[in-house]
C-alpha positions in Angstrom: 87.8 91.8 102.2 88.5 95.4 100.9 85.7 97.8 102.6 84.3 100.4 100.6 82.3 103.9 101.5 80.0 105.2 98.9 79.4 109.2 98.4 77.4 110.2 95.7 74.2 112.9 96.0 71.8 110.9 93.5 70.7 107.9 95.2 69.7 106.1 92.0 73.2 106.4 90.9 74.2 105.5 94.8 72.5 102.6 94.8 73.7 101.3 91.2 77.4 101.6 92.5 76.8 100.0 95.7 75.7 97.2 93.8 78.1 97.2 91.5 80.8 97.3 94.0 79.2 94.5 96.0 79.4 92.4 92.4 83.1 92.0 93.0 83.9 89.0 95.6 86.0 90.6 97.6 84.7 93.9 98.1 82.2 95.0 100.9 80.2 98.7 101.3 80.0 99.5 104.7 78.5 102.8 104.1 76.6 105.3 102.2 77.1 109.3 102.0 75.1 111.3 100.1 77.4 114.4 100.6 81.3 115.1 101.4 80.9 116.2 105.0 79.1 112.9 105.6 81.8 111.0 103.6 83.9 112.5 105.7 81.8 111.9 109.2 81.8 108.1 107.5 85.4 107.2 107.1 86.0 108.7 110.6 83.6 106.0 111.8 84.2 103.0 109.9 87.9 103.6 109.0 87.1 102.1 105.4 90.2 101.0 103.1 88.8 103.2 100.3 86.1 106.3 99.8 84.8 106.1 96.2 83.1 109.6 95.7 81.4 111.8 93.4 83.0 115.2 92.7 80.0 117.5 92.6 78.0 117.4 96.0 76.6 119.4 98.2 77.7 120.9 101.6 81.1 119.3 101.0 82.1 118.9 97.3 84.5 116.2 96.8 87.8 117.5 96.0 87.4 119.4 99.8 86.1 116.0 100.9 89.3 114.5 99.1 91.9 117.0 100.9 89.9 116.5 104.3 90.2 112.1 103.9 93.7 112.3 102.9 94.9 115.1 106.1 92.6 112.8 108.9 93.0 109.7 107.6 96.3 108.8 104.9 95.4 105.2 105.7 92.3 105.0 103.5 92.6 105.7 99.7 89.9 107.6 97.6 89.2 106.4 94.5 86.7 109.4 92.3 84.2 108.0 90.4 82.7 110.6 88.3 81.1 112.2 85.2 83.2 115.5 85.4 86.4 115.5 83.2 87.9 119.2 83.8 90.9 121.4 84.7 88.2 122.0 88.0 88.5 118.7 89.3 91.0 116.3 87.6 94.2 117.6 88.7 93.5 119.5 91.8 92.1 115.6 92.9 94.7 114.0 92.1 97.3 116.5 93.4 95.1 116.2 96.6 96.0 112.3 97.2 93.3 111.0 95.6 94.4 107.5 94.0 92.6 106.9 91.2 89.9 109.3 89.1 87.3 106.9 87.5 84.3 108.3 84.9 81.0 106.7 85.5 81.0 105.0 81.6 83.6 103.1 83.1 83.1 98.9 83.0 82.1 97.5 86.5 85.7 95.5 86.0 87.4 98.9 85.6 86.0 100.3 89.1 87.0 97.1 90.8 90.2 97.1 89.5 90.7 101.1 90.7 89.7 100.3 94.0 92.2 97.0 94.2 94.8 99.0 92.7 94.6 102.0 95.7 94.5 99.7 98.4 97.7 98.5 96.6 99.1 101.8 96.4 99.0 101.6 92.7 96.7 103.8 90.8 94.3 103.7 87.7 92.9 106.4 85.3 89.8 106.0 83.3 91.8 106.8 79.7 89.8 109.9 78.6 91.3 110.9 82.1 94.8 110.0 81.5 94.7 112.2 77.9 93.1 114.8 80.0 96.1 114.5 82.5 98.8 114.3 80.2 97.9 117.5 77.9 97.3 119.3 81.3 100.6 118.7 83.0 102.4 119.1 79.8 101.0 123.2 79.9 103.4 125.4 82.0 100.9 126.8 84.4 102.1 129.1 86.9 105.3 127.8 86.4 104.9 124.5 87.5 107.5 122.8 84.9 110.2 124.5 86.0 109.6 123.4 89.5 108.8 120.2 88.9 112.0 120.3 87.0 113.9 121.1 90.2 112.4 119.1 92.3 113.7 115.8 90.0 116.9 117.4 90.1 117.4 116.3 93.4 116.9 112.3 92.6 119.4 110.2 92.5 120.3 108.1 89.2 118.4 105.1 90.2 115.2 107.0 91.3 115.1 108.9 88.9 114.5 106.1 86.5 111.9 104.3 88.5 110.1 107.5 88.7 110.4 107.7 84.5 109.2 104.1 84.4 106.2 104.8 87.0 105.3 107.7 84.8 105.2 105.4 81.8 102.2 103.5 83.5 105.0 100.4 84.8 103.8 98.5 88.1 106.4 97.6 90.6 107.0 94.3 88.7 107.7 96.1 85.3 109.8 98.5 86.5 111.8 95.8 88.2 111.8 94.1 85.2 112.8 97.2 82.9 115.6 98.3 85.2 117.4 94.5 86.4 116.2 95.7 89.7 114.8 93.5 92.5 111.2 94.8 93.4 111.9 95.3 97.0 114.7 97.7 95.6 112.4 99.2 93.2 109.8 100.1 96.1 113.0 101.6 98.0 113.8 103.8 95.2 110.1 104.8 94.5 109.9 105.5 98.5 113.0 107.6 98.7 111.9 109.4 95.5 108.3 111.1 97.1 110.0 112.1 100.0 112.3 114.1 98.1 109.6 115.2 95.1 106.8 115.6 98.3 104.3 113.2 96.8 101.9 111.3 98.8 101.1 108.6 96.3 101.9 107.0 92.9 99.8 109.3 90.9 101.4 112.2 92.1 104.4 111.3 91.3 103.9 110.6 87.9 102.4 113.8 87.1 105.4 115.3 88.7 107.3 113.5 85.9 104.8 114.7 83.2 105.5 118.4 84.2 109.0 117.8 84.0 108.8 116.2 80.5 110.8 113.1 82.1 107.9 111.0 79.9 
């Protein structure tokens, strides 16, 4: 059973995902914030495998929430689920560890399958959010191409194209498949590869790749 905390500051909508969530067989909430800081307070307690949160709430919004989760606790994935698709929140998230960013128009079998895919370690995008990601780490911000550039420099062959494949939206399986690899070798490569690009989680490293026009 894959144990879910809830944050979200309208508890109409609060209540709708809870139930929604609990519509999945193999999904449990075992608890309900109604702000970051008590998200927060929340995964402390109940050590959840995921914290699927809003991005707009009070006291603590949720990309601080995000950052706070992912420093205290790496061992539970966040998953947002939200109605805010900008520059404010979709890439700072994602660069903060979160594991997936979810819309709320998204299909009840779209959030389940975002929360499977970060207890996985696999990550999913609602697709107006993966156009939004891929037009925003294609801009040269702050100089952030040519340091992503760099920082692929430093991959061997092999990692380099499982990090190209991951970037192309491949699981484990289709990369392995792509590159005649064995997956256990593929999840080497892929491991090896974020500790030299200093990525936390597959999402991160793919938008490494974007900025470095490796896709």
């Amino acid at each position: 059973m894959i144990r879910v905390v809830v944050a979200d500051d309208e508890a109409l909508l609060r209540a709708g995902i809870v139930r929604l969530v609990e519509a999945a067989p193999d999904l449990q909430v075992v608890g309900q914030a109604a702000d970051g800081a008590a998200a927060v307070r929340l995964v402390r307690q109940e050590r959840p495998d995921v914290l699927l949160l809003d991005m707009q709430m009070p006291v603590m919004d949720g990309l601080d929430a995000t950052l706070a989760v992912r420093r205290e606790h790496p061992e539970t994935a966040v998953v947002v689920l939200t109605s805010y698709l900008t520059d404010d929140y979709v890439l700072p998230a994602l660069r903060a560890g979160a594991a997936g960013y979810l819309l709320k128009d998204s299909r009840p079998d779209e959030l389940h399958q975002g929360v499977r895919a970060a207890v996985a370690g696999d990550a999913i995008l609602s697709p107006a959010v993966a156009q939004h990601l891929l037009k925003a780490a294609g801009d040269d911000v702050t100089g952030r191409r040519a340091k992503a550039r760099r920082d692929v420099a430093r991959l061997a062959p092999k990692e380099r194209d499982v990090v190209e494949a991951l970037a192309d939206g491949l699981s484990n399986a289709e990369i392995a498949a792509r590159l005649f690899l064995a997956e256990s070798t593929v999840k080497a490569y892929l491991a090896s590869a974020m500790a030299k690009l200093g990525t936390t989680n597959r999402t991160q490293t793919a938008i490494v790749a974007h900025e470095a026009a490796l896709h």
